[in-house]
C-alpha positions as YAML, in Angstrom:
chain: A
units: angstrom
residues:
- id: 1
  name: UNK
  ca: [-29.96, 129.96, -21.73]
- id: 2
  name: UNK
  ca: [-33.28, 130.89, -21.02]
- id: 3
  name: UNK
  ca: [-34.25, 132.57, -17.49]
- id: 4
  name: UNK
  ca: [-36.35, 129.06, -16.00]
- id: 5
  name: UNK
  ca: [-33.40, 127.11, -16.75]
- id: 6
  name: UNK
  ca: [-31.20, 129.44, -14.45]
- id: 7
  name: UNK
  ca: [-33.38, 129.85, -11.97]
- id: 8
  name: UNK
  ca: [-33.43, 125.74, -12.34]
- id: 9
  name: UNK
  ca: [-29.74, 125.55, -11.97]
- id: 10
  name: UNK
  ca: [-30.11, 128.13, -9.11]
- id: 11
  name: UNK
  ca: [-32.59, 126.22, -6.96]
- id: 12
  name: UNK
  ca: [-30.70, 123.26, -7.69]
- id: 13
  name: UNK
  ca: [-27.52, 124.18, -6.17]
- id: 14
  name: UNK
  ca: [-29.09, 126.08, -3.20]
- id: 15
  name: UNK
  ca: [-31.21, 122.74, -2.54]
- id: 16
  name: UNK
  ca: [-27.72, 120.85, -2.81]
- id: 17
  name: UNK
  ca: [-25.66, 123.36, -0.52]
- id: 18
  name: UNK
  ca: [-28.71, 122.90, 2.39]
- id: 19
  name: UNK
  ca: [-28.77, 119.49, 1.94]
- id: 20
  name: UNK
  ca: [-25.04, 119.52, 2.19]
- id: 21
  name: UNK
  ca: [-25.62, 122.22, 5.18]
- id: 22
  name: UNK
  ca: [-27.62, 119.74, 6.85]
- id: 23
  name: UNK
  ca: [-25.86, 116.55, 6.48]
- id: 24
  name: UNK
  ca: [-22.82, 118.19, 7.63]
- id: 25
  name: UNK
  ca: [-24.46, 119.20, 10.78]
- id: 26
  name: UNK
  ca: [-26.04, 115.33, 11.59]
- id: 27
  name: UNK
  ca: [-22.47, 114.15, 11.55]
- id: 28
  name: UNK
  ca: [-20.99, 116.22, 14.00]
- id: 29
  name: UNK
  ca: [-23.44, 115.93, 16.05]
- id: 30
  name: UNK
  ca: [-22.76, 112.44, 15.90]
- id: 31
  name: UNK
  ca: [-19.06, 113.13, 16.99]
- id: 32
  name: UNK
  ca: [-20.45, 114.95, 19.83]
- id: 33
  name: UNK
  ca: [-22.74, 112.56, 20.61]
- id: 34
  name: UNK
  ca: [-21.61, 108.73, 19.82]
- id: 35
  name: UNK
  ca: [-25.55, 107.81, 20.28]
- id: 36
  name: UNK
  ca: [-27.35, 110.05, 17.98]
- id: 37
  name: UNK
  ca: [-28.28, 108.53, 14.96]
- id: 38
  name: UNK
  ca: [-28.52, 104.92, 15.83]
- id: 39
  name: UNK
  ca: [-31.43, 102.89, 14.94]
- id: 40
  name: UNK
  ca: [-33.44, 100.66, 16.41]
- id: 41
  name: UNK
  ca: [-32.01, 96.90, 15.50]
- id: 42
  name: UNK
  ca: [-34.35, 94.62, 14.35]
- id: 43
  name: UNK
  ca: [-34.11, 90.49, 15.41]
- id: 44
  name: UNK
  ca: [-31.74, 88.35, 14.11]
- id: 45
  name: UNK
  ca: [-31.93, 84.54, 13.54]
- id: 46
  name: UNK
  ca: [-29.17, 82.79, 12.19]
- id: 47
  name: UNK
  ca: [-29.92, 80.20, 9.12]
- id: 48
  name: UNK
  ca: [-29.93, 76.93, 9.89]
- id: 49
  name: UNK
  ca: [-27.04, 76.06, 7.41]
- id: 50
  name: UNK
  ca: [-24.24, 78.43, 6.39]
- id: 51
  name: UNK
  ca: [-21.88, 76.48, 2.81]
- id: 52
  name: UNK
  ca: [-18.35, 77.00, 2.88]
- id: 53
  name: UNK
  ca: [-16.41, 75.99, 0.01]
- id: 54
  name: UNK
  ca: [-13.35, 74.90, 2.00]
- id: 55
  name: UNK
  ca: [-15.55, 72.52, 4.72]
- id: 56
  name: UNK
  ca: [-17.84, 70.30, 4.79]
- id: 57
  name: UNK
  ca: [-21.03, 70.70, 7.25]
- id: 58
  name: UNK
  ca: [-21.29, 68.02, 9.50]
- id: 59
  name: UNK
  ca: [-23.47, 69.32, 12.72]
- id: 60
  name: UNK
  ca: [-25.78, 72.64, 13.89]
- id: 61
  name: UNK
  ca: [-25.41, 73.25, 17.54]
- id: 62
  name: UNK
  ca: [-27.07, 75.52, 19.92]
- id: 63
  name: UNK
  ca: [-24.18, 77.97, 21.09]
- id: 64
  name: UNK
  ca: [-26.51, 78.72, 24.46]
- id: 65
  name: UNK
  ca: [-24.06, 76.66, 26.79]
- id: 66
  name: UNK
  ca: [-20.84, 77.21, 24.70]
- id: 67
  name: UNK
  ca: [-20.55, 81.04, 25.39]
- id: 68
  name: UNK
  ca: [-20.84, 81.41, 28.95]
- id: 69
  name: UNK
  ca: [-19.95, 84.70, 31.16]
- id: 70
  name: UNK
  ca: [-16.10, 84.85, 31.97]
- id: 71
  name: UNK
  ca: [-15.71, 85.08, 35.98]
- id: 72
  name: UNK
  ca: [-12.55, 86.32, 35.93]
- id: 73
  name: UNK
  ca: [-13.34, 89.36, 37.47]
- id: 74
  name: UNK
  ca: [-10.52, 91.03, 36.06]
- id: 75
  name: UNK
  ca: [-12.84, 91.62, 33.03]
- id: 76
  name: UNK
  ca: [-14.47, 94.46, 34.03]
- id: 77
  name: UNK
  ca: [-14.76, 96.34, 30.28]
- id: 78
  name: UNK
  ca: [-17.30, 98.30, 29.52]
- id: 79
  name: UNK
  ca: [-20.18, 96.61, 27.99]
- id: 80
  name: UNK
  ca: [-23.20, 98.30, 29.88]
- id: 81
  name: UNK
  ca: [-24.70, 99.04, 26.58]
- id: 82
  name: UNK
  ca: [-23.52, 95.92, 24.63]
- id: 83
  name: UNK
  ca: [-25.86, 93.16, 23.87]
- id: 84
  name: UNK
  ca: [-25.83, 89.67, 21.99]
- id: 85
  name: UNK
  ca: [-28.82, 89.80, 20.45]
- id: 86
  name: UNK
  ca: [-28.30, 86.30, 18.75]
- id: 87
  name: UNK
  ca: [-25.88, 83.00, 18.86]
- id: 88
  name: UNK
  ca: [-25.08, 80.37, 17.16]
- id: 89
  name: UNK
  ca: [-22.72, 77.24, 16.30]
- id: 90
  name: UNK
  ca: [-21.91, 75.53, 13.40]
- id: 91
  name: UNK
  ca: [-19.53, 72.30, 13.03]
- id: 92
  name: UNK
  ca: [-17.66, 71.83, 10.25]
- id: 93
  name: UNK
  ca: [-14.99, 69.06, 9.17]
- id: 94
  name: UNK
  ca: [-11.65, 69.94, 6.71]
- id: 95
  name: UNK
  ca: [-9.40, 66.92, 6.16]
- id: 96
  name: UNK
  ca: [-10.67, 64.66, 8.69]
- id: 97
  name: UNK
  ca: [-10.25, 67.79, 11.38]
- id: 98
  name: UNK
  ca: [-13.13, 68.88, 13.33]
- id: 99
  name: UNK
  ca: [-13.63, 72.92, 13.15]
- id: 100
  name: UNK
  ca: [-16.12, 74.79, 15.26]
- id: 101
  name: UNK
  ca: [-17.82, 78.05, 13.94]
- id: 102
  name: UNK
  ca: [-19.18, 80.10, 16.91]
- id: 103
  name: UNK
  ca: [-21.04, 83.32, 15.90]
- id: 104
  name: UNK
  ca: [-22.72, 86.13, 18.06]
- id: 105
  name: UNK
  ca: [-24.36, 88.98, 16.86]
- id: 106
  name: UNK
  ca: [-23.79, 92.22, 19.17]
- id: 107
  name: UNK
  ca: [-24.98, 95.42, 19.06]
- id: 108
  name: UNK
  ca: [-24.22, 99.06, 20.47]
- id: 109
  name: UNK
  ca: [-20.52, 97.47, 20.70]
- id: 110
  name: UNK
  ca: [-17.23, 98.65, 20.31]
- id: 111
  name: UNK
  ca: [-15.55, 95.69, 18.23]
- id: 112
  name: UNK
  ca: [-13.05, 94.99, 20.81]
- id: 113
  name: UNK
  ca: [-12.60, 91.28, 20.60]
- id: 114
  name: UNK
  ca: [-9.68, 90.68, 22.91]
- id: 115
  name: UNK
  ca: [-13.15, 91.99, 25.37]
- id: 116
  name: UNK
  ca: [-14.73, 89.48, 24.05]
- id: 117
  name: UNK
  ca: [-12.46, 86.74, 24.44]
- id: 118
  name: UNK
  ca: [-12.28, 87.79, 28.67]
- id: 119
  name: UNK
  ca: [-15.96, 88.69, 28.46]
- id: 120
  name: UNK
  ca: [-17.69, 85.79, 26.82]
- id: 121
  name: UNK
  ca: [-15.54, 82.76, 26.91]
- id: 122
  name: UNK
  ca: [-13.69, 80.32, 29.47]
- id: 123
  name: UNK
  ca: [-10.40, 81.08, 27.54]
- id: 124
  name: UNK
  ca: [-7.91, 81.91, 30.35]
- id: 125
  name: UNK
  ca: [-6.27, 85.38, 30.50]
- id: 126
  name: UNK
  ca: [-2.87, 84.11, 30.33]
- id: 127
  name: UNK
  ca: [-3.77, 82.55, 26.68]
- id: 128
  name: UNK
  ca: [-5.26, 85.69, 25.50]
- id: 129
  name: UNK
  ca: [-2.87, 87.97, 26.13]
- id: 130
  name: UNK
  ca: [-0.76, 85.87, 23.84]
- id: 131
  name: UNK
  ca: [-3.15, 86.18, 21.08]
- id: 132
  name: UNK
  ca: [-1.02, 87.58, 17.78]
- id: 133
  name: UNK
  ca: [-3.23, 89.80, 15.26]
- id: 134
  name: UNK
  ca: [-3.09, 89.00, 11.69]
- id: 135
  name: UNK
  ca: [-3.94, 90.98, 8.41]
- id: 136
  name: UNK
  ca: [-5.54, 89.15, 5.24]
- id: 137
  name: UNK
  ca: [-5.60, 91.72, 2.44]
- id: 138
  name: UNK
  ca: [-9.23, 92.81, 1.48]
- id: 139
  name: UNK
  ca: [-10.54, 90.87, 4.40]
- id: 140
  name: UNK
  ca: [-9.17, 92.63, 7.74]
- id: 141
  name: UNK
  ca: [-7.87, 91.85, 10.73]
- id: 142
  name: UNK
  ca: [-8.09, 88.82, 12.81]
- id: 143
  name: UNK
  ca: [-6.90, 87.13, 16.28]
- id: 144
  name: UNK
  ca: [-4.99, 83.82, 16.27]
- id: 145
  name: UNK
  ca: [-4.26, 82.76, 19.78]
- id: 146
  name: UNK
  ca: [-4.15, 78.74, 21.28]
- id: 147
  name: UNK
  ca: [-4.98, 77.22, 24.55]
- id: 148
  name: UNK
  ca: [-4.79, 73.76, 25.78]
- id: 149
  name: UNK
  ca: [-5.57, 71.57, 23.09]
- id: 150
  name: UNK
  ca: [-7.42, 73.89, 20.93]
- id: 151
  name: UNK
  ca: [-6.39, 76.93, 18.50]
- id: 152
  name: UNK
  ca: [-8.40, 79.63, 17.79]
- id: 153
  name: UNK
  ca: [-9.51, 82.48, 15.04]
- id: 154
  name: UNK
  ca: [-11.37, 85.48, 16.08]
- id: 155
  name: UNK
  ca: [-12.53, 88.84, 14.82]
- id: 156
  name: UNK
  ca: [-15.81, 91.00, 14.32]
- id: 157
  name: UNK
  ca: [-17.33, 91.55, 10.80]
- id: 158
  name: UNK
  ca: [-19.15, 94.45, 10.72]
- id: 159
  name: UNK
  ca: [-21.37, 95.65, 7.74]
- id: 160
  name: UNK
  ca: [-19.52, 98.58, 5.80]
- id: 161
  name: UNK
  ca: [-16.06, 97.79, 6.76]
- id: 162
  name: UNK
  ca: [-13.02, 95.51, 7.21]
- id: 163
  name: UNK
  ca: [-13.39, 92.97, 9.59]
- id: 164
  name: UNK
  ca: [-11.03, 94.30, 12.65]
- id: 165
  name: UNK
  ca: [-9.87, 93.28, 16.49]
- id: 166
  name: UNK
  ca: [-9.30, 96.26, 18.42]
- id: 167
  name: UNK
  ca: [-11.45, 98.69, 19.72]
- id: 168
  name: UNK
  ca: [-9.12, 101.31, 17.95]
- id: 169
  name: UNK
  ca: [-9.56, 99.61, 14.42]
- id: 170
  name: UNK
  ca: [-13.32, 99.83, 14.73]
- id: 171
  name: UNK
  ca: [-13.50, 103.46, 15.72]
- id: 172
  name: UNK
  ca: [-11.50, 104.06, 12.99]
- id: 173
  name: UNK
  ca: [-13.91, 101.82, 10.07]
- id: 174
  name: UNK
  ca: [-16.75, 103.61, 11.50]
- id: 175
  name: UNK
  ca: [-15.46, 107.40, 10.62]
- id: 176
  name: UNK
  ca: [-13.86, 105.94, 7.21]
- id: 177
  name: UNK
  ca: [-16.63, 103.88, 5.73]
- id: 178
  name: UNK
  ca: [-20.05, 105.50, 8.30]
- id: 179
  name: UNK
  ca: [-19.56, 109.28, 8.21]
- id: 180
  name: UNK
  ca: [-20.85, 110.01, 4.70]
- id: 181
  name: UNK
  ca: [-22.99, 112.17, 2.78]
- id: 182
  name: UNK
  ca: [-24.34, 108.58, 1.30]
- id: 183
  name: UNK
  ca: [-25.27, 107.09, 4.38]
- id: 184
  name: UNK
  ca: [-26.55, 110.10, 6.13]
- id: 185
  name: UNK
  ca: [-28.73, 110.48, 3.19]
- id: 186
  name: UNK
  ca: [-30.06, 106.33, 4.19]
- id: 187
  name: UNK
  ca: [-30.09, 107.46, 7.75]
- id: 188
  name: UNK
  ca: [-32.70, 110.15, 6.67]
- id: 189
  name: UNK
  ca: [-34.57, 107.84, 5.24]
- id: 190
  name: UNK
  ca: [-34.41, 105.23, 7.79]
- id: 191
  name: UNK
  ca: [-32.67, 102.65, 6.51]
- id: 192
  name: UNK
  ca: [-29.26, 103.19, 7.91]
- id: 193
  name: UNK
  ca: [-27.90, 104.32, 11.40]
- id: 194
  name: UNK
  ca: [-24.95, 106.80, 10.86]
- id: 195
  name: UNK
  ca: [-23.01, 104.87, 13.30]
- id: 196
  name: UNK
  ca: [-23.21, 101.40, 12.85]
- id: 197
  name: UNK
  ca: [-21.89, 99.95, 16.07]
- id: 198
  name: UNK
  ca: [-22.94, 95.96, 15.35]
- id: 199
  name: UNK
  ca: [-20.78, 93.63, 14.68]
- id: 200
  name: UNK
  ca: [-21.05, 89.42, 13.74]
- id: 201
  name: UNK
  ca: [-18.49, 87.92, 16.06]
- id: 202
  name: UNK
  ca: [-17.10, 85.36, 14.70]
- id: 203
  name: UNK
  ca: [-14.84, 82.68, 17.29]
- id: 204
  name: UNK
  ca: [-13.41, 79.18, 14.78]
- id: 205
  name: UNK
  ca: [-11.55, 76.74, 16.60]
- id: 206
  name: UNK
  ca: [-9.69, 73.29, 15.67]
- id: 207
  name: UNK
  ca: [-8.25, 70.63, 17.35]
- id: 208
  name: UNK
  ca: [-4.16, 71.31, 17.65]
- id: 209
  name: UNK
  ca: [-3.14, 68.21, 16.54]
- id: 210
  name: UNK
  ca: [0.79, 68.56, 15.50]
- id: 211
  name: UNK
  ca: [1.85, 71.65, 14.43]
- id: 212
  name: UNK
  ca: [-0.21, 74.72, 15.55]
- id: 213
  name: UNK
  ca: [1.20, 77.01, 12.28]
- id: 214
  name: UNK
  ca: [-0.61, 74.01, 10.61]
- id: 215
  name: UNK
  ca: [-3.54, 74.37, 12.32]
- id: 216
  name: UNK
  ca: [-3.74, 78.07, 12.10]
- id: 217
  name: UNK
  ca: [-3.43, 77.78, 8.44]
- id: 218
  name: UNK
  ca: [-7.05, 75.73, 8.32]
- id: 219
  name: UNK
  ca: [-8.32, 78.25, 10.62]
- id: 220
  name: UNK
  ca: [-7.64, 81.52, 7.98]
- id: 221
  name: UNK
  ca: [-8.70, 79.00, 5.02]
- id: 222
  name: UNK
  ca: [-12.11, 78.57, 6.76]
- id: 223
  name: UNK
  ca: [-12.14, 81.89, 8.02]
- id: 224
  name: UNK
  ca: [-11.78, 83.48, 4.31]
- id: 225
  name: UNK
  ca: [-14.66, 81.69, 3.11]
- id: 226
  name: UNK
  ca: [-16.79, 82.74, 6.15]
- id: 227
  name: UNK
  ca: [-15.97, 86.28, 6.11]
- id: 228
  name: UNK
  ca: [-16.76, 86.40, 2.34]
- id: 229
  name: UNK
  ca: [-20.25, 84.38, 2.72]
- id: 230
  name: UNK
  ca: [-21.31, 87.09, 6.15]
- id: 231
  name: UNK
  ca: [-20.46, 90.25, 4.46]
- id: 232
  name: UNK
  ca: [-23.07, 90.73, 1.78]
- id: 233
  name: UNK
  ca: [-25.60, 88.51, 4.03]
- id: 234
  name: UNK
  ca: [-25.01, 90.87, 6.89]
- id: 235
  name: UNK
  ca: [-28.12, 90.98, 9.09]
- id: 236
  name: UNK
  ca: [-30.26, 93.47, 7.81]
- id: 237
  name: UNK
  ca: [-30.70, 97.32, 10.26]
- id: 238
  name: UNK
  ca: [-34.73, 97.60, 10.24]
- id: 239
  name: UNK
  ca: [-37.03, 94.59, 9.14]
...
């Protein structure tokens, strides 16, 4: 082995360790300091049509007067950060059943959707609190909850992860799948933030006509197909 090849292999790994070094020293910071590394977030439009295999399109609505400000003042979380940057609704029919996709993209949140549902929606508290959380394998975690005449599906996509529903199960996503050497290295080049606190909300609901096991059942069947078409059409960090 001739002498420029070690000194190669030498720079080489002392370039590595630094980088290594430094990386290392951007993350916990980061645990220190939940803000550091966070990007700017560029604008968001939603399309105009979103296919589903298991529904058929029927309608685009403006979600402007469907998500309204709870006033139950009991839902005083803490969203002082938090914004929707965009909304949207799309209407969909399955079997001669009417099923409403409402989506909101937030940012600088904390992927609690049972906040959501106080925060965001008319949904009374009573019905909430009897929402029951459900796991689909290599999907996530999602919300199934019914009031009045209506059942609903709701949980929080978020780009690098499994979609979740508490607070707790994003927190823990972002140190499994944001805290790595990979995405620091993105960060550095700013393309990434190394704590990607933005989430697509996503809120179905049906008619509960009958049987509301039924009726949760077309809820996950649209809901699989949605997660699936969001996740690698998640809105892009910088434009």
């Amino acid at each position: 082995m001739s002498l420029n090849t070690v000194n190669q292999s030498q720079w080489r790994s002392y370039f590595l360790a630094v980088m290594a070094i430094g990386t290392n020293l951007v993350i916990a910071y980061t645990l220190i300091n939940p803000t550091a590394g966070n990007r700017p977030v560029a604008n968001f439009r939603f399309p105009q049509h979103i296919k589903l295999d298991s529904v058929k399109a029927i309608a685009l609505l403006d979600s402007k007067d469907r998500i309204e400000p709870s006033v139950d003042p009991s839902a005083t979380i803490e969203v002082k950060q938090e914004k929707i940057k965009a909304r949207q609704t799309y209407e969909y029919t399955h079997q001669k059943s009417q099923i409403s996709l409402e989506m909101s993209y937030l940012v600088d949140t904390r992927g609690d959707v049972g906040a959501y549902l106080h925060q965001y929606t008319k949904i009374p508290t009573e019905a909430i609190d009897t929402k029951q959380i459900e796991e689909i394998p290599g999907i996530g975690h999602h919300t199934l909850l019914t009031n009045g005449d209506r059942a609903y599906l709701s949980s929080c996509i978020s780009p690098r992860s499994p979609s979740n529903v508490t607070q707790k199960q994003f927190s823990q996503y972002r140190y499994q799948h944001d805290l790595k050497l990979t995405i620091a290295w993105e960060w550095l080049q700013g393309k990434a933030s190394i704590r990607d606190r933005r989430c697509l909300w996503i809120q179905l609901s049906t008619p509960l006509v009958g049987d509301r096991q039924a009726a949760y059942q077309t809820l996950e069947t649209t809901w699989k197909d949605v997660y699936r078409w969001w996740l690698p059409n998640f809105p892009t960090l910088t434009n």
